[in-house]
Biotite code that builds the C-alpha atoms (Angstrom):
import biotite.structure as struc

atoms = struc.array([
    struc.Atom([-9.190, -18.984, 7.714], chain_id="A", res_id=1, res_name="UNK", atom_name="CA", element="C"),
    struc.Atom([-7.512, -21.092, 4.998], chain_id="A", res_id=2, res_name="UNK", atom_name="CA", element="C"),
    struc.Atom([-3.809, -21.536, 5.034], chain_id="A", res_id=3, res_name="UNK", atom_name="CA", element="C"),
    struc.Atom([-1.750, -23.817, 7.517], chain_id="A", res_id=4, res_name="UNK", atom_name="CA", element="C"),
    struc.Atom([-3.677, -26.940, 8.705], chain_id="A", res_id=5, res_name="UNK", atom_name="CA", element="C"),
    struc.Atom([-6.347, -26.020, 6.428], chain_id="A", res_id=6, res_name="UNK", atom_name="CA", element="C"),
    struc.Atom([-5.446, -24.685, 3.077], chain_id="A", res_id=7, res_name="UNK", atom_name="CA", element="C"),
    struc.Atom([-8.564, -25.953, 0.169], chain_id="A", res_id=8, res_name="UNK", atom_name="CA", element="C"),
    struc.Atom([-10.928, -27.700, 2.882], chain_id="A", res_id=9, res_name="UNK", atom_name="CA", element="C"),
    struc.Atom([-12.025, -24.190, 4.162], chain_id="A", res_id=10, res_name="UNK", atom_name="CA", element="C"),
    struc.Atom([-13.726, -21.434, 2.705], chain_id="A", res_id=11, res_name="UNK", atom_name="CA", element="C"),
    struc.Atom([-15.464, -18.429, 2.782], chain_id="A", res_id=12, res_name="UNK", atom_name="CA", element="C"),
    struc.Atom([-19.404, -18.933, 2.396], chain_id="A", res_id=13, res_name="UNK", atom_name="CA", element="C"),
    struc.Atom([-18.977, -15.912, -0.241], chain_id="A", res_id=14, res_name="UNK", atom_name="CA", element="C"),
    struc.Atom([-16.002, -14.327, -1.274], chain_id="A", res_id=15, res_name="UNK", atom_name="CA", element="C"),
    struc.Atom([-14.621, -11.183, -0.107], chain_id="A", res_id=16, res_name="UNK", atom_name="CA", element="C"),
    struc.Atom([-12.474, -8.796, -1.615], chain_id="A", res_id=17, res_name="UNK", atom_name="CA", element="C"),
    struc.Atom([-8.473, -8.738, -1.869], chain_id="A", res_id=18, res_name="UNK", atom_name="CA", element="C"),
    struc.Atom([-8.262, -5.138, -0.690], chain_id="A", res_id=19, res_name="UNK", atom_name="CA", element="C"),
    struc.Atom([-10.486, -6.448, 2.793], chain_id="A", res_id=20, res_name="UNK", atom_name="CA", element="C"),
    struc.Atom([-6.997, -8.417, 2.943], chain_id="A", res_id=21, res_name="UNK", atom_name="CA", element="C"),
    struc.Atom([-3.674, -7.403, 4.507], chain_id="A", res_id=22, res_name="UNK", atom_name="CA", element="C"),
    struc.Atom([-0.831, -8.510, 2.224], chain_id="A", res_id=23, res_name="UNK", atom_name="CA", element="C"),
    struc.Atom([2.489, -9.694, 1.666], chain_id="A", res_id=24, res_name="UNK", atom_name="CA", element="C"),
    struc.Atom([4.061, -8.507, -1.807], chain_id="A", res_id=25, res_name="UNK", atom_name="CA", element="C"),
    struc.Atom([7.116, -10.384, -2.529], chain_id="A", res_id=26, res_name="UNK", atom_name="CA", element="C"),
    struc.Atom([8.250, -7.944, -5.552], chain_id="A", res_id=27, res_name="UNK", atom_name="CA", element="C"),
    struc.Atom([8.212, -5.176, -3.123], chain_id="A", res_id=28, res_name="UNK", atom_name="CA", element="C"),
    struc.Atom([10.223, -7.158, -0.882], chain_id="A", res_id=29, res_name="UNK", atom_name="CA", element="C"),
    struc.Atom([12.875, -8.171, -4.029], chain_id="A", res_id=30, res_name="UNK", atom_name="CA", element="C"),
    struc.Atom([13.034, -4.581, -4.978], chain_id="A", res_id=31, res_name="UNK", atom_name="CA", element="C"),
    struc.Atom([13.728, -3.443, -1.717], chain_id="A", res_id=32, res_name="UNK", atom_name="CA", element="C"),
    struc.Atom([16.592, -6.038, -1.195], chain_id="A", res_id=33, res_name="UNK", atom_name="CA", element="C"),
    struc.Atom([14.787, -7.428, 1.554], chain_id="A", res_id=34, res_name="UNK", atom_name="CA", element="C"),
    struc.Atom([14.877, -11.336, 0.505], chain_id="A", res_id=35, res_name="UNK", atom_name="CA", element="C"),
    struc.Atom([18.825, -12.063, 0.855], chain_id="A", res_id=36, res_name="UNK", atom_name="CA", element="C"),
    struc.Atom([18.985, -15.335, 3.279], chain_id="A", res_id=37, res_name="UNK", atom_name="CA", element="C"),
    struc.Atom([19.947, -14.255, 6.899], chain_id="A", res_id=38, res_name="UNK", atom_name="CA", element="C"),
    struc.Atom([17.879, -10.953, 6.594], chain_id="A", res_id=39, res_name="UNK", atom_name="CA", element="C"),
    struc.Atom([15.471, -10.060, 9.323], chain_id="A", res_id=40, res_name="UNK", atom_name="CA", element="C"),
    struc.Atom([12.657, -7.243, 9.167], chain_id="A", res_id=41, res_name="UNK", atom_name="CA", element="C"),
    struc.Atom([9.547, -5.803, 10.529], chain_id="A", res_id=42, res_name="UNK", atom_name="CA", element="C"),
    struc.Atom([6.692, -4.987, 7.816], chain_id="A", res_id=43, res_name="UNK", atom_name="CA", element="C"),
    struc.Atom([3.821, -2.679, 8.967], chain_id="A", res_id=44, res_name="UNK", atom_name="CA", element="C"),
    struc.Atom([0.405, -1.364, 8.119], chain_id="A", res_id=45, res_name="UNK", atom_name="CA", element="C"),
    struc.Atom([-0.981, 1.380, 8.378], chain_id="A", res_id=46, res_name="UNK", atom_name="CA", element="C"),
    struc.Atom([-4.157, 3.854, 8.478], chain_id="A", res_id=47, res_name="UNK", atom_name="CA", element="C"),
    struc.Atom([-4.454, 7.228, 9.026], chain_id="A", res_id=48, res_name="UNK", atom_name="CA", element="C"),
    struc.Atom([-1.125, 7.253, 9.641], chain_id="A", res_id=49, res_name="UNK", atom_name="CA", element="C"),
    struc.Atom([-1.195, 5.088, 12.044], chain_id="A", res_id=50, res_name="UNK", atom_name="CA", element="C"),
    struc.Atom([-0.040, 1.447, 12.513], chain_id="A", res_id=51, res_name="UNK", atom_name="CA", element="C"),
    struc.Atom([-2.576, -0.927, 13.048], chain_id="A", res_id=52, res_name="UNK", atom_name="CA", element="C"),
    struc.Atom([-1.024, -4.380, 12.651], chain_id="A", res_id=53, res_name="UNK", atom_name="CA", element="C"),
    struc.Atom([3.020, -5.487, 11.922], chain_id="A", res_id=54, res_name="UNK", atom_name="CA", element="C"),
    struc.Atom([4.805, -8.612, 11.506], chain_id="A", res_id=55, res_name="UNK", atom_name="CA", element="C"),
    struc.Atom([8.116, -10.093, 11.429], chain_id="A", res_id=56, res_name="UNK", atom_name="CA", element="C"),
    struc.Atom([10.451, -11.409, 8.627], chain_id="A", res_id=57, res_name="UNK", atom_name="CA", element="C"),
    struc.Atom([12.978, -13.625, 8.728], chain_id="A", res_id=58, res_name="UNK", atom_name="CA", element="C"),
    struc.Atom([14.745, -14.835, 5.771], chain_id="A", res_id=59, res_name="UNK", atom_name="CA", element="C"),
    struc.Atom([16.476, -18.512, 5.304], chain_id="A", res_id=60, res_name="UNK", atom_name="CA", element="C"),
    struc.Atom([17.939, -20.252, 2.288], chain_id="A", res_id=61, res_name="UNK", atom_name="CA", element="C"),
    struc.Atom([14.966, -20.761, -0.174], chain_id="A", res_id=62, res_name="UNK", atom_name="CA", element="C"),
    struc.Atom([12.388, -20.076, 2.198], chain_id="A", res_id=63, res_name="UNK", atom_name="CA", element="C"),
    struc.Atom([11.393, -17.331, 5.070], chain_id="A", res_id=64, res_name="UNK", atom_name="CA", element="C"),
    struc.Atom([9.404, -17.329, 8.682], chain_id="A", res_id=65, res_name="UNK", atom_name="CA", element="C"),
    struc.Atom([6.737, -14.873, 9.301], chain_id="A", res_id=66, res_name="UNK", atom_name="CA", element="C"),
    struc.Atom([6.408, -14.098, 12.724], chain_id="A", res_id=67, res_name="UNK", atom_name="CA", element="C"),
    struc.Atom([3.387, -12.331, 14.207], chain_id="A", res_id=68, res_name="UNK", atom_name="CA", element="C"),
    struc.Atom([0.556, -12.310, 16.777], chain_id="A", res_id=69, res_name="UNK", atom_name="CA", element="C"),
    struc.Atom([-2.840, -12.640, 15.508], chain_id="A", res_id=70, res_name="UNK", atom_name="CA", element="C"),
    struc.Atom([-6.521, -13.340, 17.661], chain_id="A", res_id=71, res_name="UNK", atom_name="CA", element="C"),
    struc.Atom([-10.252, -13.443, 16.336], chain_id="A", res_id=72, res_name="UNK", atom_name="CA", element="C"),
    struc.Atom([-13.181, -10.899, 17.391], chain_id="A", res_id=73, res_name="UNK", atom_name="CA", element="C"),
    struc.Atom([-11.415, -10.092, 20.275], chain_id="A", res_id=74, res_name="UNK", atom_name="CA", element="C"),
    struc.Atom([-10.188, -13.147, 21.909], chain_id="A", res_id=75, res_name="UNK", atom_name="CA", element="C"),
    struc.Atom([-6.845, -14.111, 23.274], chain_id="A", res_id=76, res_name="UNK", atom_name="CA", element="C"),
    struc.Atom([-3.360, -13.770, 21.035], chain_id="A", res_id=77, res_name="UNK", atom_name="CA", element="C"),
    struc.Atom([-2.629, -16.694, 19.362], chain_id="A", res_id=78, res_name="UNK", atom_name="CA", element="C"),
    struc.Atom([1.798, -16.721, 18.608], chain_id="A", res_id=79, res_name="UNK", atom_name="CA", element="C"),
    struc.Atom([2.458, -17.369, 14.706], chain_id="A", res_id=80, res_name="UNK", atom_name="CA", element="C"),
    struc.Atom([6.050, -18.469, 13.527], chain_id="A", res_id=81, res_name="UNK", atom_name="CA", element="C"),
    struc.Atom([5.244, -20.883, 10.022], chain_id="A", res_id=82, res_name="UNK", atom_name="CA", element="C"),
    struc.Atom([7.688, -20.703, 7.359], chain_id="A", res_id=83, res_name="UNK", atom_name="CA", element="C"),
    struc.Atom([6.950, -20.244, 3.681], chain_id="A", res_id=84, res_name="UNK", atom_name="CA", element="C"),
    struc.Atom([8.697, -21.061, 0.550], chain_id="A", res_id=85, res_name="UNK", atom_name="CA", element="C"),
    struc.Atom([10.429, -19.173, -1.640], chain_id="A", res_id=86, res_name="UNK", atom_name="CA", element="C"),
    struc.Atom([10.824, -19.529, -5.765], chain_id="A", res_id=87, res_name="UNK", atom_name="CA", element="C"),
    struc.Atom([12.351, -17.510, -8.580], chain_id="A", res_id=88, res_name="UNK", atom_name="CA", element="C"),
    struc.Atom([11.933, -17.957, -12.065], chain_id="A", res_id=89, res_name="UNK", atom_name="CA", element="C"),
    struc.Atom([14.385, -16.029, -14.539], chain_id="A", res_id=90, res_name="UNK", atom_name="CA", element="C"),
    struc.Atom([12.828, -13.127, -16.806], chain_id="A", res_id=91, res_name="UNK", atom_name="CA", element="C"),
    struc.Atom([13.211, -13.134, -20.744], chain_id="A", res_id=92, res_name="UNK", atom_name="CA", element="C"),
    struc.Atom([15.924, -9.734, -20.600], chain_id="A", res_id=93, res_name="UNK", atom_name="CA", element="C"),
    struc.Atom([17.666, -11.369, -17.239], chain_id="A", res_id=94, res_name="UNK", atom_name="CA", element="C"),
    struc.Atom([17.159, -11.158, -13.732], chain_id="A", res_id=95, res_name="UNK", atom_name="CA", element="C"),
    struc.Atom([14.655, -12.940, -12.077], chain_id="A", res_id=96, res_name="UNK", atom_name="CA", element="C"),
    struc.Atom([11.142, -12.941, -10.917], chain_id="A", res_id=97, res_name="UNK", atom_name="CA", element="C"),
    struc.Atom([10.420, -13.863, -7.615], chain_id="A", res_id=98, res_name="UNK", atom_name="CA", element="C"),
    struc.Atom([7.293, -15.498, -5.883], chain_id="A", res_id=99, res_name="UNK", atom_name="CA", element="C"),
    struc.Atom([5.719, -16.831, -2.578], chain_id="A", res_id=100, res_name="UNK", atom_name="CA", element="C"),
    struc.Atom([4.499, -20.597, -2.412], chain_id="A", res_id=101, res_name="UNK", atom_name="CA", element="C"),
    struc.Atom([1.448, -20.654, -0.770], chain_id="A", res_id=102, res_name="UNK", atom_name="CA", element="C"),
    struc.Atom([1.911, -22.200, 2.462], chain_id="A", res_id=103, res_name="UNK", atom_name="CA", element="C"),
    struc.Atom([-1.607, -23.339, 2.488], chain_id="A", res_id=104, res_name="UNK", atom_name="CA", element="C"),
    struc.Atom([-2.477, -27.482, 2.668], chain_id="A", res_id=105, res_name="UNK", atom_name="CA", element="C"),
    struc.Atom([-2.615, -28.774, -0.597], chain_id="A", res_id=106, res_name="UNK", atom_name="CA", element="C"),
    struc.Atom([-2.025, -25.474, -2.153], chain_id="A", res_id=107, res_name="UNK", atom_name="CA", element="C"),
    struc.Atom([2.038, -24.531, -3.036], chain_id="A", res_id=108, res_name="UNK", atom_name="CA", element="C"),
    struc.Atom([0.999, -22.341, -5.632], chain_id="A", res_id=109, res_name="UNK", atom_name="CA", element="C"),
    struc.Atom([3.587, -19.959, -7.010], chain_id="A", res_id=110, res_name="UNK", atom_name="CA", element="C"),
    struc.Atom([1.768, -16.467, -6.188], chain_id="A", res_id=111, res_name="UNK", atom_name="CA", element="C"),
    struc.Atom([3.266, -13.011, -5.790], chain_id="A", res_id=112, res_name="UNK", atom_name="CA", element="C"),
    struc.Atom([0.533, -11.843, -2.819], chain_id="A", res_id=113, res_name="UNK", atom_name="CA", element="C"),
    struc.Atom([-0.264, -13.893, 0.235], chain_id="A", res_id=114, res_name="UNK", atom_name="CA", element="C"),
    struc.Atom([-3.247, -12.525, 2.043], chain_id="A", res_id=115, res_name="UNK", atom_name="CA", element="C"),
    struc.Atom([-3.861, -12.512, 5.971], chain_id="A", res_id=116, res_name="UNK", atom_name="CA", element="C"),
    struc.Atom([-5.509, -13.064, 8.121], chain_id="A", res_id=117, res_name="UNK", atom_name="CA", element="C"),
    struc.Atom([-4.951, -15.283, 11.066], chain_id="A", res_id=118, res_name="UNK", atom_name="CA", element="C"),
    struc.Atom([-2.450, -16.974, 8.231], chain_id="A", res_id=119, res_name="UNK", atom_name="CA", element="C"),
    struc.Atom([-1.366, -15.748, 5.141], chain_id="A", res_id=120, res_name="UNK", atom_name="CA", element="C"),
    struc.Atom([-2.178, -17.522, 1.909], chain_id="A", res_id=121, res_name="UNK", atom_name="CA", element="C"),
    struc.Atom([-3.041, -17.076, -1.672], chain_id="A", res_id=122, res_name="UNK", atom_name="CA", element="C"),
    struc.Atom([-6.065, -15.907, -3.268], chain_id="A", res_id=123, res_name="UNK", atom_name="CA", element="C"),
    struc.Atom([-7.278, -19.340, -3.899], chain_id="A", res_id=124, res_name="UNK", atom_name="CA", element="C"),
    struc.Atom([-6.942, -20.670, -0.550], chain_id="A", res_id=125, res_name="UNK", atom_name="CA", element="C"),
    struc.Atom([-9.162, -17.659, 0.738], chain_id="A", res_id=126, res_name="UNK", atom_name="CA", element="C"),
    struc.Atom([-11.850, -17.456, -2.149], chain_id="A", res_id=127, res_name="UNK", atom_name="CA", element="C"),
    struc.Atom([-10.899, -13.696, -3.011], chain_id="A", res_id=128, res_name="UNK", atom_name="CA", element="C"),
    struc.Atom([-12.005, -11.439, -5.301], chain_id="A", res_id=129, res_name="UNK", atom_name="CA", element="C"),
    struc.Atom([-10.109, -8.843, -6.893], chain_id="A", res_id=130, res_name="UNK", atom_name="CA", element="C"),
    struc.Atom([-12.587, -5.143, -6.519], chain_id="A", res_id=131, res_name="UNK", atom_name="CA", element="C"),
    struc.Atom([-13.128, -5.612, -10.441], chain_id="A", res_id=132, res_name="UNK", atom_name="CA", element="C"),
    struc.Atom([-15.094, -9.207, -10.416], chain_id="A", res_id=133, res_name="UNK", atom_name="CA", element="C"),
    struc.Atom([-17.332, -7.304, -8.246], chain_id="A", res_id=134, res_name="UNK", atom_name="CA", element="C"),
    struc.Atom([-18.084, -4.443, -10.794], chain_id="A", res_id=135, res_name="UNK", atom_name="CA", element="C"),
    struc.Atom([-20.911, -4.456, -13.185], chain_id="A", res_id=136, res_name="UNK", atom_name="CA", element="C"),
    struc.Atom([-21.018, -3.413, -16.128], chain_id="A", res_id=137, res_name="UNK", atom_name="CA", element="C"),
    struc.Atom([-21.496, -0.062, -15.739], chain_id="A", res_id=138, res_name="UNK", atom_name="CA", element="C"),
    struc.Atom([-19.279, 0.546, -12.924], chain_id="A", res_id=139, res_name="UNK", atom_name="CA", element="C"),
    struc.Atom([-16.246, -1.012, -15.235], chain_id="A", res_id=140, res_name="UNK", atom_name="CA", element="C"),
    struc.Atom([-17.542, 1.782, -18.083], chain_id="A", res_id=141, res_name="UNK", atom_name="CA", element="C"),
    struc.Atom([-17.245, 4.091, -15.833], chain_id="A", res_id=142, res_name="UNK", atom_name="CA", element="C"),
    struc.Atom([-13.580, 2.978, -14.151], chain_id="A", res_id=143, res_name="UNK", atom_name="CA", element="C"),
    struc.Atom([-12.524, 3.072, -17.696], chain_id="A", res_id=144, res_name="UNK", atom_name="CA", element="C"),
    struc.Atom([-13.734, 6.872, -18.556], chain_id="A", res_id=145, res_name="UNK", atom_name="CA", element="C"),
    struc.Atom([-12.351, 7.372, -15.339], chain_id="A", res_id=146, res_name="UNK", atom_name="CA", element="C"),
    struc.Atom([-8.898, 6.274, -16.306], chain_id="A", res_id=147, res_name="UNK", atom_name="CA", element="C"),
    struc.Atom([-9.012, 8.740, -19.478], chain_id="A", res_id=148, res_name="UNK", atom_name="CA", element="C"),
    struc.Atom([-10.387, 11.855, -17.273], chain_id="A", res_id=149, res_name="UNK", atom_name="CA", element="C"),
    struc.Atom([-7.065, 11.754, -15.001], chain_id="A", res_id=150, res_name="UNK", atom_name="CA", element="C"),
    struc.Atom([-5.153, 11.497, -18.131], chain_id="A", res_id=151, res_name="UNK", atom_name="CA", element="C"),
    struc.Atom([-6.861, 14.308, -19.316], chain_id="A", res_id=152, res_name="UNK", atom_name="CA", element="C"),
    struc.Atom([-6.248, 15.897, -16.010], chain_id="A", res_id=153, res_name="UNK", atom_name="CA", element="C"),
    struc.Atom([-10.199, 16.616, -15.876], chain_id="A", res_id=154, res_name="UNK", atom_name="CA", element="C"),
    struc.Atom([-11.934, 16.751, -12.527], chain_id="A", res_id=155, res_name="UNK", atom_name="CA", element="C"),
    struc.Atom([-13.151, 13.341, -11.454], chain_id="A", res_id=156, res_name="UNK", atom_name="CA", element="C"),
    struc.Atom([-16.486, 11.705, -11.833], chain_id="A", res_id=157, res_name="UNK", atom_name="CA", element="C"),
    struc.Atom([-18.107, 11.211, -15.206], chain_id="A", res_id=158, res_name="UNK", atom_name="CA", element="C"),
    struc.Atom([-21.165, 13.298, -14.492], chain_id="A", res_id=159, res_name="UNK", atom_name="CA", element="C"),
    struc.Atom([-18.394, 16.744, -14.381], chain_id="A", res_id=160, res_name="UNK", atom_name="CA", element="C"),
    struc.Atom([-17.790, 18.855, -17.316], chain_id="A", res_id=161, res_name="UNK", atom_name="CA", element="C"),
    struc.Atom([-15.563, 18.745, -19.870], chain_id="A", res_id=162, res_name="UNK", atom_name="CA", element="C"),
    struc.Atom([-11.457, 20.145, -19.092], chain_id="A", res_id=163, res_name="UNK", atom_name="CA", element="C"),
    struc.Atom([-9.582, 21.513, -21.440], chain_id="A", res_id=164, res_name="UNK", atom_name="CA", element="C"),
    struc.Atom([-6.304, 20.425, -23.253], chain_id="A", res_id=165, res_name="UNK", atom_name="CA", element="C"),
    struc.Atom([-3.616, 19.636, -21.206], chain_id="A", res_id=166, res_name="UNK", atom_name="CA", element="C"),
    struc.Atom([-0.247, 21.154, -21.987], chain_id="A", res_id=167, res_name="UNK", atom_name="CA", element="C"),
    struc.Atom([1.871, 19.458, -23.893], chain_id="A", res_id=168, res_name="UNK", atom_name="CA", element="C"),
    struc.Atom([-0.818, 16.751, -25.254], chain_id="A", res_id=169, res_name="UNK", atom_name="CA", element="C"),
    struc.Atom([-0.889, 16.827, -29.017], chain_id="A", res_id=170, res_name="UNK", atom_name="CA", element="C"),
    struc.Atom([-4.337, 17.660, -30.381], chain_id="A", res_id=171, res_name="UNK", atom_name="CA", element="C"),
    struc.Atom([-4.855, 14.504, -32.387], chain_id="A", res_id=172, res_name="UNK", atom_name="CA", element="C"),
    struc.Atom([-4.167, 12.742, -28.888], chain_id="A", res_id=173, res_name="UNK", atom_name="CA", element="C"),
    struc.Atom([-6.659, 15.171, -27.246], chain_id="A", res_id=174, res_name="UNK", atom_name="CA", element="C"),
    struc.Atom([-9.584, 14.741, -29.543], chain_id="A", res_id=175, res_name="UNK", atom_name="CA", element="C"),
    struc.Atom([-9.008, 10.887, -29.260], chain_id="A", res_id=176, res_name="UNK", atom_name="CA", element="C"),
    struc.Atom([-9.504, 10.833, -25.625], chain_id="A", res_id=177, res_name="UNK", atom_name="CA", element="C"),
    struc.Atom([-12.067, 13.231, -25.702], chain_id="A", res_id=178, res_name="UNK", atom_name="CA", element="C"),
    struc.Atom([-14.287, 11.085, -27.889], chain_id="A", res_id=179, res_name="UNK", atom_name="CA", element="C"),
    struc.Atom([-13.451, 7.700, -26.165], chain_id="A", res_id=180, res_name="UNK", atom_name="CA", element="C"),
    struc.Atom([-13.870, 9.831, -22.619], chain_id="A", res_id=181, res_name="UNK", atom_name="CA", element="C"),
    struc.Atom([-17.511, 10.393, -24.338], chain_id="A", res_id=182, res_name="UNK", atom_name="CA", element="C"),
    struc.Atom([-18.419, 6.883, -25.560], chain_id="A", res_id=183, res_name="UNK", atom_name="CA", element="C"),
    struc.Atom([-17.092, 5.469, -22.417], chain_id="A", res_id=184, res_name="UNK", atom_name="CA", element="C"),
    struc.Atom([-19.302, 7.621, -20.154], chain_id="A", res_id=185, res_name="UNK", atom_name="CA", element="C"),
    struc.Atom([-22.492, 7.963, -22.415], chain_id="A", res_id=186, res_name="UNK", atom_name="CA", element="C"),
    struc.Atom([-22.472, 3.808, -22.379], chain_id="A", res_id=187, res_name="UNK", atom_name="CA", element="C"),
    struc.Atom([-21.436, 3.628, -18.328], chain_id="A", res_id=188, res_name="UNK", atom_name="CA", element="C"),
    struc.Atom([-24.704, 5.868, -18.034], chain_id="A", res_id=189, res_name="UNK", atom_name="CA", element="C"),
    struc.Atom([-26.851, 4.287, -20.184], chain_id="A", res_id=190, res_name="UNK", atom_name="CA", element="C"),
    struc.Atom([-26.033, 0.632, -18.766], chain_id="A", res_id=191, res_name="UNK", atom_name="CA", element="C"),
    struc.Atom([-26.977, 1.961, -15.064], chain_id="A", res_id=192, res_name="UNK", atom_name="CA", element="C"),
    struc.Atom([-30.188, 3.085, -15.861], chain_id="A", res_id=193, res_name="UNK", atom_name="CA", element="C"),
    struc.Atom([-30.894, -0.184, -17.885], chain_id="A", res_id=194, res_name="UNK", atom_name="CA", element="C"),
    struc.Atom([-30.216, -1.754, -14.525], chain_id="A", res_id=195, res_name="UNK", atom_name="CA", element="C"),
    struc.Atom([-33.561, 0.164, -13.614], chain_id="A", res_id=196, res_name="UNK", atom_name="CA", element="C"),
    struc.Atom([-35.193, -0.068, -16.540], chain_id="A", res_id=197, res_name="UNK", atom_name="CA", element="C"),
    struc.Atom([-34.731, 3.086, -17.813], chain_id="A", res_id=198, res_name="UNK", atom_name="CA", element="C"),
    struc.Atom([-34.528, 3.982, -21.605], chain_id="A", res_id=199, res_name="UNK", atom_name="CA", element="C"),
    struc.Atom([-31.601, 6.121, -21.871], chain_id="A", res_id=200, res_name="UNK", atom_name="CA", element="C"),
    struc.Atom([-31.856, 8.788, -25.117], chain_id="A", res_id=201, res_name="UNK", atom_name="CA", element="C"),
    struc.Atom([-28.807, 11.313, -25.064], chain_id="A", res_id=202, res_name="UNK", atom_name="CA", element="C"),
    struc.Atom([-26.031, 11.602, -22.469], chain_id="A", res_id=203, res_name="UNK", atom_name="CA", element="C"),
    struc.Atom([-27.378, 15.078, -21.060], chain_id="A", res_id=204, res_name="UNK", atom_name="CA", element="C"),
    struc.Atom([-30.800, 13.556, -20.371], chain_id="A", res_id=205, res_name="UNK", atom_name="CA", element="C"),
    struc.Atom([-29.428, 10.408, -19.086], chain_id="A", res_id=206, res_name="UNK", atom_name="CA", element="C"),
    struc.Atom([-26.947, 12.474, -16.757], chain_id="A", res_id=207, res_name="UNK", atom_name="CA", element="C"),
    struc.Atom([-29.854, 14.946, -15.733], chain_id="A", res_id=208, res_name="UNK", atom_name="CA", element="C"),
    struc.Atom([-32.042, 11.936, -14.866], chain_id="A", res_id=209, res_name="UNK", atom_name="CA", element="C"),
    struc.Atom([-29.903, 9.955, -13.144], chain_id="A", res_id=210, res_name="UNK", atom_name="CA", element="C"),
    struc.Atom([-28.690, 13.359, -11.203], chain_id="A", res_id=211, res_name="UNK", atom_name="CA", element="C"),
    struc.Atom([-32.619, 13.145, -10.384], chain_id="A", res_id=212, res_name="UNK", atom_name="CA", element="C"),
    struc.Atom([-32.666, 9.910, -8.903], chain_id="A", res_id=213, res_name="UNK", atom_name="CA", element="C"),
])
């Protein structure tokens, strides 16, 4: 995979998404206090509630070592200790921003996530995609509508009813994300069954027939 030793001269034959990825947040790790030279820590993931893969920090003077075991389809453990460097640019109301440079050959950009794999590296180096670039159009429609329906505190999916008001919303606020709720979904609909070649007419219909299908 790309990163150490191989950085922008290998890729992916078709990108893959970030969320396929494990990854290494370095805001998380600022927040948490984590990135103070002479630190060491463990970082885990998990599923089901139950760890699946972990690795170890250590933290130097503008730069830290991650330390891990990694192996491919099975095969033996390979030992990883590779350092990677560390910048920090300051923020317009103070403080400062910190970021990963991508360890990857040829790379050093200044990224926040490094994704892993037998190394980690940026987004670049591994030909991601974030979920959204994979989304057509009516899939971002209906993300969208979606966004508006938890607001709304509505039950999920844009083919469910209608909620009611929420307490505490103003009306005027209500009636505006009602209608955009509406638009939003009507449109998401209407561009899926273009995808098929559909003609879409109303919402209900459209909803009905693609219920159908």
């Amino acid at each position: 995979m790309g990163g150490i030793g191989s950085g922008r001269h290998h890729h992916f034959s078709a990108k893959i998404l970030t969320s396929d990825f494990r990854a290494l947040d370095v805001r998380l790790w600022a927040r948490e206090g984590l990135i103070s030279p002479g630190n060491a820590f463990g970082w885990q993931w998990s599923c089901n509630g139950e760890q699946v893969a972990s690795i170890r920090v250590k933290v130097e003077t503008s730069q830290l070592r991650l330390i891990y075991r990694t192996r491919t389809d099975g095969g033996d453990w390979s030992e990883m200790d590779y350092s990677v460097q560390l910048d920090a640019t300051p923020c317009h109301l103070g403080g400062e921003r910190h970021w990963f440079l991508c360890p990857a050959r040829d790379c050093g950009r200044r990224v926040a996530l490094l994704y892993g794999g037998a190394v980690f590296a940026c987004r670049s180096c591994h030909r991601l995609a974030y979920p959204s670039q994979r989304e057509d159009a009516s899939d971002r429609l209906a993300r969208r509508a979606g966004k508006i329906r938890d607001r709304l505190q509505w039950e999920p999916g844009i083919l469910n009813g209608e909620g009611g008001k929420p307490k505490g919303m103003h009306w005027r606020t209500y009636r505006k994300l009602v209608h955009q709720q509406h638009q939003l979904s009507q449109a998401s609909v209407a561009a899926m069954l273009a995808r098929f070649g559909r003609d879409p007419v109303t919402q209900d219909m459209l909803a009905r027939e693609l219920i159908e299908w």
